[in-house]
PQR file of N, CA, C, O and H, with PARSE charges and radii, in Angstrom:
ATOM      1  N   UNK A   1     -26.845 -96.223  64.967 -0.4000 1.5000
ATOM      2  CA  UNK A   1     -27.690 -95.135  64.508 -0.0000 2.0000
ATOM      3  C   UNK A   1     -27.692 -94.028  65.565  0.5500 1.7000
ATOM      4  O   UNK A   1     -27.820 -94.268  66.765 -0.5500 1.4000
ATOM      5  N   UNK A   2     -27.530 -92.697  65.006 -0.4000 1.5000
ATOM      6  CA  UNK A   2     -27.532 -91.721  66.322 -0.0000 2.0000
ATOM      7  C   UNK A   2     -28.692 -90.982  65.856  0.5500 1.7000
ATOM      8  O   UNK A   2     -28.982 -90.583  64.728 -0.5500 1.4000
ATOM      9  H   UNK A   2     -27.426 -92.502  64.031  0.4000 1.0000
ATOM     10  N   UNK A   3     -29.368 -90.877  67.113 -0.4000 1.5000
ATOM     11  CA  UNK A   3     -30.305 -89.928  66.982 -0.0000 2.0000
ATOM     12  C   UNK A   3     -29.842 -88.207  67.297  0.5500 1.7000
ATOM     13  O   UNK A   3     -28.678 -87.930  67.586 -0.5500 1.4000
ATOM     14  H   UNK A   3     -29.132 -91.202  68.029  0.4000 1.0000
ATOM     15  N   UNK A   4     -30.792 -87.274  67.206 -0.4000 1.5000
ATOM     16  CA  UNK A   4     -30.413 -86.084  66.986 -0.0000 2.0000
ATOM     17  C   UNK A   4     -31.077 -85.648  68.465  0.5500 1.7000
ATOM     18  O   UNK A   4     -31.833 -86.505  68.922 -0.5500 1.4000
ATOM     19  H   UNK A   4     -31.738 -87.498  66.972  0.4000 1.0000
ATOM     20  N   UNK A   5     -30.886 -84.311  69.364 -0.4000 1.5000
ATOM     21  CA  UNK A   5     -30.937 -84.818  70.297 -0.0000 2.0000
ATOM     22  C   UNK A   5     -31.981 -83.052  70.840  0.5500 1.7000
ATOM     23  O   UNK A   5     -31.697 -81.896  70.526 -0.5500 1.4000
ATOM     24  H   UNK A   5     -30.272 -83.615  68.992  0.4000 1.0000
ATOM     25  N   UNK A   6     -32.887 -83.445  71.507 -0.4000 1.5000
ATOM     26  CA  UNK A   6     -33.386 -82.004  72.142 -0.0000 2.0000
ATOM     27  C   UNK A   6     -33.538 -81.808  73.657  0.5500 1.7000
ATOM     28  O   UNK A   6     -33.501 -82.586  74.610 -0.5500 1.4000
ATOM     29  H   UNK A   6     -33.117 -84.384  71.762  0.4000 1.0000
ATOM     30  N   UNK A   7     -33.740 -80.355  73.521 -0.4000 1.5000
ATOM     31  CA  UNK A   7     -34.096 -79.650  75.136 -0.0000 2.0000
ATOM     32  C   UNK A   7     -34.687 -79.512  75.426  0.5500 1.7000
ATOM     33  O   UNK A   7     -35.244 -78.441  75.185 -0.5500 1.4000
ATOM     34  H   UNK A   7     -33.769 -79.723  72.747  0.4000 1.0000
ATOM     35  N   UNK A   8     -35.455 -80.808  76.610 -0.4000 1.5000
ATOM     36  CA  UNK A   8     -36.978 -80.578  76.813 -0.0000 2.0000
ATOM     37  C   UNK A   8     -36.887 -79.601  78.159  0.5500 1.7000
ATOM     38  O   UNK A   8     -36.183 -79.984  79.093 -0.5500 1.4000
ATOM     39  H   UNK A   8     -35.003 -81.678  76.806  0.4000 1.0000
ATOM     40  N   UNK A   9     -37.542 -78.443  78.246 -0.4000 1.5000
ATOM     41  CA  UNK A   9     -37.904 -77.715  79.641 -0.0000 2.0000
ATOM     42  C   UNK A   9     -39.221 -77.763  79.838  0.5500 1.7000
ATOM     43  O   UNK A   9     -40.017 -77.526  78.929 -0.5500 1.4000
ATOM     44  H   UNK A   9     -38.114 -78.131  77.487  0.4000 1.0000
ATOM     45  N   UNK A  10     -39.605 -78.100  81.144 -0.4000 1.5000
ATOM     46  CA  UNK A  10     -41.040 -77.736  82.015 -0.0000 2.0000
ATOM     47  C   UNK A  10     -41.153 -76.647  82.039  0.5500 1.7000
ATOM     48  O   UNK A  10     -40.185 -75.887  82.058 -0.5500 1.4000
ATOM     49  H   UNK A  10     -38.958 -78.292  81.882  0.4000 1.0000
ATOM     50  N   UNK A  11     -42.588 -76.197  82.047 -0.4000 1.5000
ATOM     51  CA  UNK A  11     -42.883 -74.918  82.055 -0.0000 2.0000
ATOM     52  C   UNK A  11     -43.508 -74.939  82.109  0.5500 1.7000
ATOM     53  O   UNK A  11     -44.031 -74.144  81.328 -0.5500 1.4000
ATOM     54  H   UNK A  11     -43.374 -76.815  82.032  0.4000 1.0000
ATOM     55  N   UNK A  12     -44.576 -75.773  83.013 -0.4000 1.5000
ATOM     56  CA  UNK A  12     -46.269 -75.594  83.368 -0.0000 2.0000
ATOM     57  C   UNK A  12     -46.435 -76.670  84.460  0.5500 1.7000
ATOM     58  O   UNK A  12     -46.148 -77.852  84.269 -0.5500 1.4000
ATOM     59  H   UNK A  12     -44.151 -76.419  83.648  0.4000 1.0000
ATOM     60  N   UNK A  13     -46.767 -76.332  85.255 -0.4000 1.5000
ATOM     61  CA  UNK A  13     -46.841 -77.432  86.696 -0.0000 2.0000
ATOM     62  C   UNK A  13     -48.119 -78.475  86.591  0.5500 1.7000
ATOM     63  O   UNK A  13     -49.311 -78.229  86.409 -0.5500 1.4000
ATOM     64  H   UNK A  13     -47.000 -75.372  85.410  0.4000 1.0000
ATOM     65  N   UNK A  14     -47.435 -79.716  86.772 -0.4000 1.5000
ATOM     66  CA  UNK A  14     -48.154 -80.870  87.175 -0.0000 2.0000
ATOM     67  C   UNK A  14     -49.936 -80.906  88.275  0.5500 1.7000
ATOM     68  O   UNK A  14     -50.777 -81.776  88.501 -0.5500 1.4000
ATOM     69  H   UNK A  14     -46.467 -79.916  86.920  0.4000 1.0000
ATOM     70  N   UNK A  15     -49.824 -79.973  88.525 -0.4000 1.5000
ATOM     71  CA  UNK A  15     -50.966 -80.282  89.320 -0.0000 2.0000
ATOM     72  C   UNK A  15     -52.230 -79.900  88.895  0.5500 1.7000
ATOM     73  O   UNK A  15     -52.564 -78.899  88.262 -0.5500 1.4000
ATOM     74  H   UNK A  15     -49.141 -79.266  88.341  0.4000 1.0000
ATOM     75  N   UNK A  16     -53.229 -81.292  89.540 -0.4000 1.5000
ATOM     76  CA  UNK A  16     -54.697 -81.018  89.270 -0.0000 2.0000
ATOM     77  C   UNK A  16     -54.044 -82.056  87.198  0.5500 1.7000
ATOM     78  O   UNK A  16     -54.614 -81.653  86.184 -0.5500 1.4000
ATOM     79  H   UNK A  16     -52.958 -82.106  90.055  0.4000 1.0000
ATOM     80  N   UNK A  17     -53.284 -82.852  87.104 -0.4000 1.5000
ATOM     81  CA  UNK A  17     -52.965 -83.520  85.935 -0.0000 2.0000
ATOM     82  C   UNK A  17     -53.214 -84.353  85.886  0.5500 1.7000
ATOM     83  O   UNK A  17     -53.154 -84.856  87.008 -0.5500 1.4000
ATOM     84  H   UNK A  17     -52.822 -83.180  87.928  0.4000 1.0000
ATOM     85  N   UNK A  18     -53.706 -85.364  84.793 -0.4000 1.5000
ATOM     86  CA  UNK A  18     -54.176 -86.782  85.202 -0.0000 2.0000
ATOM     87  C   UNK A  18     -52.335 -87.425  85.375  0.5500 1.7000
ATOM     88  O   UNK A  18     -51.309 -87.043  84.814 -0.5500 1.4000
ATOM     89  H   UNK A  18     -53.755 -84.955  83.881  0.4000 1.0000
ATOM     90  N   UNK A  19     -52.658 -88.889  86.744 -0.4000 1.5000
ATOM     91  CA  UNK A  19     -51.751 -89.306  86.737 -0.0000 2.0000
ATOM     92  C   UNK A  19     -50.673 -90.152  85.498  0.5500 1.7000
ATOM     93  O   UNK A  19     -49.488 -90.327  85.783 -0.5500 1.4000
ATOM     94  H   UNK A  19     -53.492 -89.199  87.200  0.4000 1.0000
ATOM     95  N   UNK A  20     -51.117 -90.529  84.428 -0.4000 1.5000
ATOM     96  CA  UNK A  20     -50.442 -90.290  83.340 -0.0000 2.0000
ATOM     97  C   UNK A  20     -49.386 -89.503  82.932  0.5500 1.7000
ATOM     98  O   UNK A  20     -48.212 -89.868  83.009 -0.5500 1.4000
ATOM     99  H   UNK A  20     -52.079 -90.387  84.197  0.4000 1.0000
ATOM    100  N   UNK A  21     -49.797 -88.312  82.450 -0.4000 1.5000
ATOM    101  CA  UNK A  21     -49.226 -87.041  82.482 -0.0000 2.0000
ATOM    102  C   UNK A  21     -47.912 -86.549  83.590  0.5500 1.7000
ATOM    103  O   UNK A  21     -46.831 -86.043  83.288 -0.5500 1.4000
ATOM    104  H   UNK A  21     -50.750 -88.017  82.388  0.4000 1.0000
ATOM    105  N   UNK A  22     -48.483 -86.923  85.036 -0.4000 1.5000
ATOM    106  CA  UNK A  22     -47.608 -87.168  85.394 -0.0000 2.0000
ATOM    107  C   UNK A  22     -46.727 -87.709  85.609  0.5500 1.7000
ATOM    108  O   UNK A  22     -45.886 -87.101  86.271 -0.5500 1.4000
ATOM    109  H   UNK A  22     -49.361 -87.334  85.281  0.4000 1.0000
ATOM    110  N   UNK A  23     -46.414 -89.128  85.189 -0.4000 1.5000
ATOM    111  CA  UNK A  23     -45.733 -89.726  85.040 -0.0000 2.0000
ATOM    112  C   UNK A  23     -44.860 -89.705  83.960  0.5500 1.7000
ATOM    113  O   UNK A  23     -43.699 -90.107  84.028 -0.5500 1.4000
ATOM    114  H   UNK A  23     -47.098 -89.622  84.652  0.4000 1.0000
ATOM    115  N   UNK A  24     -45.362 -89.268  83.009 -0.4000 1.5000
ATOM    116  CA  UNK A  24     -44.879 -89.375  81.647 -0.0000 2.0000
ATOM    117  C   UNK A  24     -43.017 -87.811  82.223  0.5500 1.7000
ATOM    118  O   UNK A  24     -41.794 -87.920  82.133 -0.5500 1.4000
ATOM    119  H   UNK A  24     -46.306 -88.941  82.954  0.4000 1.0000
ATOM    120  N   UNK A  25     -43.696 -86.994  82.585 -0.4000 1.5000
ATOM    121  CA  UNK A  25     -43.250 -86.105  83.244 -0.0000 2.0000
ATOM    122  C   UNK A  25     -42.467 -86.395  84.277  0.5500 1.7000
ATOM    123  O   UNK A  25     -41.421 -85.746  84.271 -0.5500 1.4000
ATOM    124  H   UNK A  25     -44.689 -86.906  82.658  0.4000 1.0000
ATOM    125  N   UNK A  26     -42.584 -87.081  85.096 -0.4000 1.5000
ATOM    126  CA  UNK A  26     -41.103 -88.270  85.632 -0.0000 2.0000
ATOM    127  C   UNK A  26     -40.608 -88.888  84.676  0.5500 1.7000
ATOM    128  O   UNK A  26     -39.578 -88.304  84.341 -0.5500 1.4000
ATOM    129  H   UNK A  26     -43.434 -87.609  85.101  0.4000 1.0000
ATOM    130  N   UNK A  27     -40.729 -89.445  84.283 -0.4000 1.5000
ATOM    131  CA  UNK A  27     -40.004 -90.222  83.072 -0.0000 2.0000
ATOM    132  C   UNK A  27     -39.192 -89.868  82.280  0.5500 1.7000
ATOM    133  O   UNK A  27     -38.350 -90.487  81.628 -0.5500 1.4000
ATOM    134  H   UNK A  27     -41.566 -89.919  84.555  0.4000 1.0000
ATOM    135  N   UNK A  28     -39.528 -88.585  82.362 -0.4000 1.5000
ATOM    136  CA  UNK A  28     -38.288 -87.221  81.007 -0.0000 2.0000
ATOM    137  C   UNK A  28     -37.575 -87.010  81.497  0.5500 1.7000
ATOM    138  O   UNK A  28     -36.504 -86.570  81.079 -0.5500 1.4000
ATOM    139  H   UNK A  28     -40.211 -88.083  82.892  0.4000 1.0000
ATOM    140  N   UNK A  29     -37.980 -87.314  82.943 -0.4000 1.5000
ATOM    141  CA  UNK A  29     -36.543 -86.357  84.237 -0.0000 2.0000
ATOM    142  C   UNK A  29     -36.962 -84.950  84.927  0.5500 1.7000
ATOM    143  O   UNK A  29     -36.361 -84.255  85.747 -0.5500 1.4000
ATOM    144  H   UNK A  29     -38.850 -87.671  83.282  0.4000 1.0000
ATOM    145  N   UNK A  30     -38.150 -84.799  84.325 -0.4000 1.5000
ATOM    146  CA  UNK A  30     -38.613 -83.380  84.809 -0.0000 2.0000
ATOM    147  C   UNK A  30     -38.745 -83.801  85.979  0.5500 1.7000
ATOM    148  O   UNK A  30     -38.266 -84.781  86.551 -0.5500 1.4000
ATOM    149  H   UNK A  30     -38.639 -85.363  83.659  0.4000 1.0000
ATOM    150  N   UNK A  31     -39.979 -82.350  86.571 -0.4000 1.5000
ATOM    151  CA  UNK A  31     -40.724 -82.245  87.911 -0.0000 2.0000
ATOM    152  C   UNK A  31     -40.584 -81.413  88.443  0.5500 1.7000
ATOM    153  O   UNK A  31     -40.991 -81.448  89.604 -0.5500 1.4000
ATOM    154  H   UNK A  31     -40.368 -81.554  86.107  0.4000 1.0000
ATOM    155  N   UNK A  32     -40.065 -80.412  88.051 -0.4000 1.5000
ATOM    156  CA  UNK A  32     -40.279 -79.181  88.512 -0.0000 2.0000
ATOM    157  C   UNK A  32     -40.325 -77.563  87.523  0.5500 1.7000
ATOM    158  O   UNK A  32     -39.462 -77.315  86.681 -0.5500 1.4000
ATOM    159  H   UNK A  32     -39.734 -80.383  87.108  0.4000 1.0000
ATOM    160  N   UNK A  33     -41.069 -76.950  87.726 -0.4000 1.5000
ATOM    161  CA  UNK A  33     -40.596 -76.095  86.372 -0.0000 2.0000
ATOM    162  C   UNK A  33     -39.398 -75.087  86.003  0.5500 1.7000
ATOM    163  O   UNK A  33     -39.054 -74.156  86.732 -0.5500 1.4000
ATOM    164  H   UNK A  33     -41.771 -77.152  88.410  0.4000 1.0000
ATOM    165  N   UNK A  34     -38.813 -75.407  84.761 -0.4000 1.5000
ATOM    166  CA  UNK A  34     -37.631 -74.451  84.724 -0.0000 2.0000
ATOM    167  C   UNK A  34     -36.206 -76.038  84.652  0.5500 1.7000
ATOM    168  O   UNK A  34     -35.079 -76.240  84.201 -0.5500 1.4000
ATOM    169  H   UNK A  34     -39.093 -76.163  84.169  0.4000 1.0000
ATOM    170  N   UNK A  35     -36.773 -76.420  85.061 -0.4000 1.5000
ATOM    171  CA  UNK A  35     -36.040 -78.546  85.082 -0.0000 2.0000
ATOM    172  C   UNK A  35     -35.621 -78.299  83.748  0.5500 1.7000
ATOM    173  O   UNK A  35     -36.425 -77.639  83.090 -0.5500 1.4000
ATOM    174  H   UNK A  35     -37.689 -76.255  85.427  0.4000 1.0000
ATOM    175  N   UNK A  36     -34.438 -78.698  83.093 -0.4000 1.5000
ATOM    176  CA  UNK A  36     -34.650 -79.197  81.692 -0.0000 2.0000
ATOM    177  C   UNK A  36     -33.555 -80.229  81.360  0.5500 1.7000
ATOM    178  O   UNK A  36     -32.403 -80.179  81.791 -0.5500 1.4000
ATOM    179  H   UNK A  36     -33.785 -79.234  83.628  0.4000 1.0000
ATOM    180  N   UNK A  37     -33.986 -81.034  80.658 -0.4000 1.5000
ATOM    181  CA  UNK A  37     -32.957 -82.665  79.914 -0.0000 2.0000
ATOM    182  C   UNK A  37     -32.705 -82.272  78.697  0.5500 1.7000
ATOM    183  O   UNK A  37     -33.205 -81.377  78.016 -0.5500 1.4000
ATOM    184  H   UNK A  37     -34.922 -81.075  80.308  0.4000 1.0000
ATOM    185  N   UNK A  38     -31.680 -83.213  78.441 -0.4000 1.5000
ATOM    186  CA  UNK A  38     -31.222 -83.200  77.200 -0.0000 2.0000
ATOM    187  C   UNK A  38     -31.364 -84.591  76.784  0.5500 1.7000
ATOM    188  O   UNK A  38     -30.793 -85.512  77.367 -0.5500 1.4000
ATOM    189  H   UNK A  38     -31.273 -83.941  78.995  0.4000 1.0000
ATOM    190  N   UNK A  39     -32.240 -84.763  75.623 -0.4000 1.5000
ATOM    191  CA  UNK A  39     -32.103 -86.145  75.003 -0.0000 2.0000
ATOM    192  C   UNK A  39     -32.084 -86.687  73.854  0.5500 1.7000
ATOM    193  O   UNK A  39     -31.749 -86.226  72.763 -0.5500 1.4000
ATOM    194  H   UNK A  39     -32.704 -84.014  75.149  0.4000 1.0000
ATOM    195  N   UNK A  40     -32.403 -87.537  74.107 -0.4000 1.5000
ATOM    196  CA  UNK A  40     -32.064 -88.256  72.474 -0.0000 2.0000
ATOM    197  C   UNK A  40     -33.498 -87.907  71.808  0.5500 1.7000
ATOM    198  O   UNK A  40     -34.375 -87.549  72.594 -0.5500 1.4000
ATOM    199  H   UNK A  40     -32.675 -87.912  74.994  0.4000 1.0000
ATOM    200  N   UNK A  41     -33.824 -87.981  70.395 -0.4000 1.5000
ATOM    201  CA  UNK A  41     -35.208 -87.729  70.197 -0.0000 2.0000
ATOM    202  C   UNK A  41     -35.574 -89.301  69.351  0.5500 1.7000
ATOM    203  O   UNK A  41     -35.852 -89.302  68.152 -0.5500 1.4000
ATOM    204  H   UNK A  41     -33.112 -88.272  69.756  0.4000 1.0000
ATOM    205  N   UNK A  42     -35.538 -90.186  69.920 -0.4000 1.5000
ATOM    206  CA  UNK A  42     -36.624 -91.294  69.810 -0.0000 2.0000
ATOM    207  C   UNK A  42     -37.697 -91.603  69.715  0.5500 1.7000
ATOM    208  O   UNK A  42     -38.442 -91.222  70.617 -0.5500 1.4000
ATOM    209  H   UNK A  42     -35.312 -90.185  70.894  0.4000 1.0000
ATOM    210  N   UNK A  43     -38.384 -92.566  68.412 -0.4000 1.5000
ATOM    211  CA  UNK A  43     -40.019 -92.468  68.583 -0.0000 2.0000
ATOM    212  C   UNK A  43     -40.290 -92.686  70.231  0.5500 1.7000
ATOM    213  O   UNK A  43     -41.452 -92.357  70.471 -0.5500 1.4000
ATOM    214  H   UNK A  43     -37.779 -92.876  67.679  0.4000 1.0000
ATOM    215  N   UNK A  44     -39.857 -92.962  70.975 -0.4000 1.5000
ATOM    216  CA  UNK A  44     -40.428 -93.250  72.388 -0.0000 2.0000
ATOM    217  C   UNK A  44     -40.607 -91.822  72.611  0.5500 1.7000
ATOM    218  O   UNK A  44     -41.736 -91.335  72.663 -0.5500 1.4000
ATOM    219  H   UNK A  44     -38.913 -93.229  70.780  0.4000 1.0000
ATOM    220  N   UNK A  45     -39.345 -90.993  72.771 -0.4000 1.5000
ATOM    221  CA  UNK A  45     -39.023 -90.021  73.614 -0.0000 2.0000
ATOM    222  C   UNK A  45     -40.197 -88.825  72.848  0.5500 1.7000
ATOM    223  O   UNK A  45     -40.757 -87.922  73.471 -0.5500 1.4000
ATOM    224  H   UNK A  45     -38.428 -91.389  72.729  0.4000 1.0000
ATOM    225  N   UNK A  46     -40.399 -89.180  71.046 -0.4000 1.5000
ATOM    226  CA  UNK A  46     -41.464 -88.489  70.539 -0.0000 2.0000
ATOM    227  C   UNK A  46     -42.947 -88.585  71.090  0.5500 1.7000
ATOM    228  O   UNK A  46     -43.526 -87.513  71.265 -0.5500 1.4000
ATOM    229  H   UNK A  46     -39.944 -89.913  70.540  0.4000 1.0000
ATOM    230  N   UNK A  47     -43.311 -89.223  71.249 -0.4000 1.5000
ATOM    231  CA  UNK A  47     -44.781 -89.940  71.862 -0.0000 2.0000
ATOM    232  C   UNK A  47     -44.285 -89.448  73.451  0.5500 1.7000
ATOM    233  O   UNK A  47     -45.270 -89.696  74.146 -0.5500 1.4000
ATOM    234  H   UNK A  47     -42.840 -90.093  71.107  0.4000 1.0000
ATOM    235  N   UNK A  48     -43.552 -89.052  74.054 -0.4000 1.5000
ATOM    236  CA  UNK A  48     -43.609 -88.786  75.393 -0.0000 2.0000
ATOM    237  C   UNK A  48     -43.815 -87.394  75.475  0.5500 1.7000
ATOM    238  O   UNK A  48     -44.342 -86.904  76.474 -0.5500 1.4000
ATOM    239  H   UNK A  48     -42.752 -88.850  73.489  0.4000 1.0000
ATOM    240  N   UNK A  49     -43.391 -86.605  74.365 -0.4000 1.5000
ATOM    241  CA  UNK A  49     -43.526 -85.086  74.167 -0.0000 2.0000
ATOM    242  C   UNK A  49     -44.797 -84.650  73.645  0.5500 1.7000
ATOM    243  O   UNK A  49     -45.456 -83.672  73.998 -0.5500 1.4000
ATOM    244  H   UNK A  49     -42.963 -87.003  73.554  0.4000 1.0000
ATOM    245  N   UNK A  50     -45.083 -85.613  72.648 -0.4000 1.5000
ATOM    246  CA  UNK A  50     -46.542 -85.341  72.083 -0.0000 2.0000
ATOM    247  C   UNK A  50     -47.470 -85.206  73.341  0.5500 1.7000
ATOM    248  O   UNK A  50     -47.973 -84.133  73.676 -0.5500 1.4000
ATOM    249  H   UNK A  50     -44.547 -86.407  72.362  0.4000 1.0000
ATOM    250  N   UNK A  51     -47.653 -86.389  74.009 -0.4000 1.5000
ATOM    251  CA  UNK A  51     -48.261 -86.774  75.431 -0.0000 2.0000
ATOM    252  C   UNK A  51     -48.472 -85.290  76.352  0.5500 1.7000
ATOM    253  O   UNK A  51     -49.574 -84.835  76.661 -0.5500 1.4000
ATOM    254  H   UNK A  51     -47.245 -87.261  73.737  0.4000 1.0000
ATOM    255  N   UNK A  52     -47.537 -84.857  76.597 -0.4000 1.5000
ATOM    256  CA  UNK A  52     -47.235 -83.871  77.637 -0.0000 2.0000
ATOM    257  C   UNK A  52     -46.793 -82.386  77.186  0.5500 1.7000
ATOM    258  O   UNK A  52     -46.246 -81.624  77.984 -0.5500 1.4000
ATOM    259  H   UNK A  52     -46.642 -85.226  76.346  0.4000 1.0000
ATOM    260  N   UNK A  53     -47.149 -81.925  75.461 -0.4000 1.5000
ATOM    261  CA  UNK A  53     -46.711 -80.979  74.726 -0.0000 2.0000
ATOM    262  C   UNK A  53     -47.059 -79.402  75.763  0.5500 1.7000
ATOM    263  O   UNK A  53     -46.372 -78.396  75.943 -0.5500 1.4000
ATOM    264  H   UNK A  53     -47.593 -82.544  74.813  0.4000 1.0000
ATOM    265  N   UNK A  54     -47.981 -79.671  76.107 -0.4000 1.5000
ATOM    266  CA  UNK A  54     -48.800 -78.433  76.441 -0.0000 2.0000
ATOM    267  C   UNK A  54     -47.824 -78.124  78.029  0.5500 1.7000
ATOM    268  O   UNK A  54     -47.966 -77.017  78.549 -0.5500 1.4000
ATOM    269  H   UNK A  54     -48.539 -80.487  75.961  0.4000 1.0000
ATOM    270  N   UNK A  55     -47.371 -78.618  78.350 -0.4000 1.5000
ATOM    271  CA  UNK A  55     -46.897 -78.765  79.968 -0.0000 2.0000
ATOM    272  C   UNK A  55     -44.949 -78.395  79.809  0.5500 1.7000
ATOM    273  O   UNK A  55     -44.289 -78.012  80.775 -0.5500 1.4000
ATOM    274  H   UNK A  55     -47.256 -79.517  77.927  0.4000 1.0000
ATOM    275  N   UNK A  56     -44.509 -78.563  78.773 -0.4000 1.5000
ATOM    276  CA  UNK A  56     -43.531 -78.496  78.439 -0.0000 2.0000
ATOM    277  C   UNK A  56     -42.844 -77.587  77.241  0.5500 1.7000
ATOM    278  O   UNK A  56     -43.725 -77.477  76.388 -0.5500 1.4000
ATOM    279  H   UNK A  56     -45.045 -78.874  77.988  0.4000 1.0000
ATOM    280  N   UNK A  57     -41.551 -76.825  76.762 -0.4000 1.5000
ATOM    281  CA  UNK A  57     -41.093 -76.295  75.845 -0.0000 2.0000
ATOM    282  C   UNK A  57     -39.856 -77.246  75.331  0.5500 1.7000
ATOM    283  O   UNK A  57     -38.831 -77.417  75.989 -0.5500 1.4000
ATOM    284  H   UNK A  57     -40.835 -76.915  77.455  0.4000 1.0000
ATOM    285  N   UNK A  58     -40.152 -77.915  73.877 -0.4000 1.5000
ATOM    286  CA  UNK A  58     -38.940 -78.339  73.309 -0.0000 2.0000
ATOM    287  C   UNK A  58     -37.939 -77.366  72.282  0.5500 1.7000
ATOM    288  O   UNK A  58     -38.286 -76.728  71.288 -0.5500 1.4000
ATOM    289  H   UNK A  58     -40.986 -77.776  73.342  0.4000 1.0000
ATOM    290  N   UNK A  59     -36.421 -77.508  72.966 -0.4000 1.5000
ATOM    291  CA  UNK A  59     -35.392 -76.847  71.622 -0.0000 2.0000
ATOM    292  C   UNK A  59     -34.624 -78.090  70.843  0.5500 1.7000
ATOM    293  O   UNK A  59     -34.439 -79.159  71.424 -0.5500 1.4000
ATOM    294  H   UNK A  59     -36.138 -78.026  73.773  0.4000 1.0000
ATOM    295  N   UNK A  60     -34.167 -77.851  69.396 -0.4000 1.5000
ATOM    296  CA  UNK A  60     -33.360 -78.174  69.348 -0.0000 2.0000
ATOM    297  C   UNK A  60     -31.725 -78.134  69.811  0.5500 1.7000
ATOM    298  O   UNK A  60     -31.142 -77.058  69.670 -0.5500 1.4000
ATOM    299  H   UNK A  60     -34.317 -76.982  68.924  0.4000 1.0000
ATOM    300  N   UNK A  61     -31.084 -79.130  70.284 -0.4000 1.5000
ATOM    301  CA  UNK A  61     -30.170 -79.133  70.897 -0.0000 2.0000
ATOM    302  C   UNK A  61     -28.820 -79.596  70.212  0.5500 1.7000
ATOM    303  O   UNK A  61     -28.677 -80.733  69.761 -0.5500 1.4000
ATOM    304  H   UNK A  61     -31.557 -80.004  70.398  0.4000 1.0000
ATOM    305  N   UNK A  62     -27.756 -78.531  70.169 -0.4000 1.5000
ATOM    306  CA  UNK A  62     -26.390 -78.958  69.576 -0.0000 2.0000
ATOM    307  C   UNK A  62     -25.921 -78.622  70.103  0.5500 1.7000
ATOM    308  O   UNK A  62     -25.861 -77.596  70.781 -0.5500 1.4000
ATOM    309  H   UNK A  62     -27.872 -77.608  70.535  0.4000 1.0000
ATOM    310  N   UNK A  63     -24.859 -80.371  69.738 -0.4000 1.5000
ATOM    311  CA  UNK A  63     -22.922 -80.281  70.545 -0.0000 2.0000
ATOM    312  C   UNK A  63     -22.516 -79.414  70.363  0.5500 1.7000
ATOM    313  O   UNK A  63     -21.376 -79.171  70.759 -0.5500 1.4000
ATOM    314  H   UNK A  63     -24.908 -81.204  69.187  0.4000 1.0000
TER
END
């Protein structure tokens, strides 16, 4: 099964965040702003964006 895949960028700094948040925010690969991954979009990877929406900008991403 392939998932379809997006561009998560930071764009709002970690600090003064509950440690959660931050973590969740390691976990994507971020940590700094302007950072951005490319990934798969998985219910995991969904619930990690929901989590941290406000702190971050998602695109869709194509090969």
């Amino acid at each position: 099964m392939t998932y379809p895949k997006a561009k998560i960028t930071q764009v709002k700094s970690t600090i003064n965040r509950p440690k959660n948040q931050k973590a969740t925010i390691k976990a994507l690969g971020l940590g700094r702003i302007g950072r951005s991954k490319v990934k798969d979009v998985t219910p995991q990877i969904l619930g990690m964006i929901k989590k941290v929406s406000h702190l971050i900008k998602v695109e869709e991403h194509k090969d």
